[in-house]
N, C-alpha and C positions, 0 to 999 in steps of 0.2 A: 485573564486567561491563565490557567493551570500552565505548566512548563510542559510535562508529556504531550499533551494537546496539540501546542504552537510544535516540537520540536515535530509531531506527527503529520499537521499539514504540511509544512514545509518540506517533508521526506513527502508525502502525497505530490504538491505543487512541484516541485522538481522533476519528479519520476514523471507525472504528464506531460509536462515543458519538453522532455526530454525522447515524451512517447518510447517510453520502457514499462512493458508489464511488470505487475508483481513477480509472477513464477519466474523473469530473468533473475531480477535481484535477488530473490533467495535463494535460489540455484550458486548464485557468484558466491552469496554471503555463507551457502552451507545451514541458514536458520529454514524451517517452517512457513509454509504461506499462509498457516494460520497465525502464528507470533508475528510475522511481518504485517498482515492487516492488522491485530491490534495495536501494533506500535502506530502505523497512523492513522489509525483512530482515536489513538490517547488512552486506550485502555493499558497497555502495559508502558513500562516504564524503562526501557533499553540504557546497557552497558554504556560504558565510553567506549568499550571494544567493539560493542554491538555499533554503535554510532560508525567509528569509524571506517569497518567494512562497509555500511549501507554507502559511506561518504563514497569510497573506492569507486564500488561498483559504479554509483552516478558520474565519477568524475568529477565531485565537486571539492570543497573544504568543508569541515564538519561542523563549521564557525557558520555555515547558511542555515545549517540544521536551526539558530535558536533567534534568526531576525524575527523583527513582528510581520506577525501575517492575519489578516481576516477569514475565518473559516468560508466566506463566501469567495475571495477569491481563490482559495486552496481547490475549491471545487466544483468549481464553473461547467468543468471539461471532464468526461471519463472515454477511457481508452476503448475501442471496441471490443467484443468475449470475442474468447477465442471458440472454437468447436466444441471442447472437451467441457462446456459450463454445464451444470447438469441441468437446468432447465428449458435449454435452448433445442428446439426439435423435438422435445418429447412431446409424442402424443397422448390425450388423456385417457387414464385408465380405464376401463369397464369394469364394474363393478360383477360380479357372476354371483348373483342372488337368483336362487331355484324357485 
């Protein structure tokens, strides 16, 4: 397993254990809720600085961030959406063809 990946489940697998949304932690951290889903997804590859604030906000040590983890246990569980998800409640369009 790639390094960004495991470092990303484990920011995932914490932040649920912990039942903290995304939008807290980047609000705490000051980053993006789109940079924060890539980092655990492994698509980007976060600071030691960036590390360290995520660590804050969870209240962990930033040394959890890099144990082994299995992507099936990182992702067993997801958080409930909140209101504002833009899929949730919308009704479907009607198309207005004359």
């Amino acid at each position: 397993m790639n390094l960004p990946r495991q470092v990303g489940l484990n920011i995932r697998r914490l932040r649920v254990a912990r039942k903290v949304p995304q939008q807290t932690i980047a609000l705490e951290t000051g980053m993006s809720l789109a940079y924060l889903s890539n980092i655990e997804l492994g698509k980007a590859n976060p600071t030691v600085a960036i590390l360290g604030k995520i660590a804050n906000a969870l209240g962990v040590g930033a040394g959890e961030f890099f144990a082994p983890v299995s992507a099936k246990e990182a992702l067993t569980e997801n958080l409930p959406r909140g209101r504002n998800v833009h899929h949730q409640g919308r009704k479907p369009v009607k198309s207005r063809r004359r």
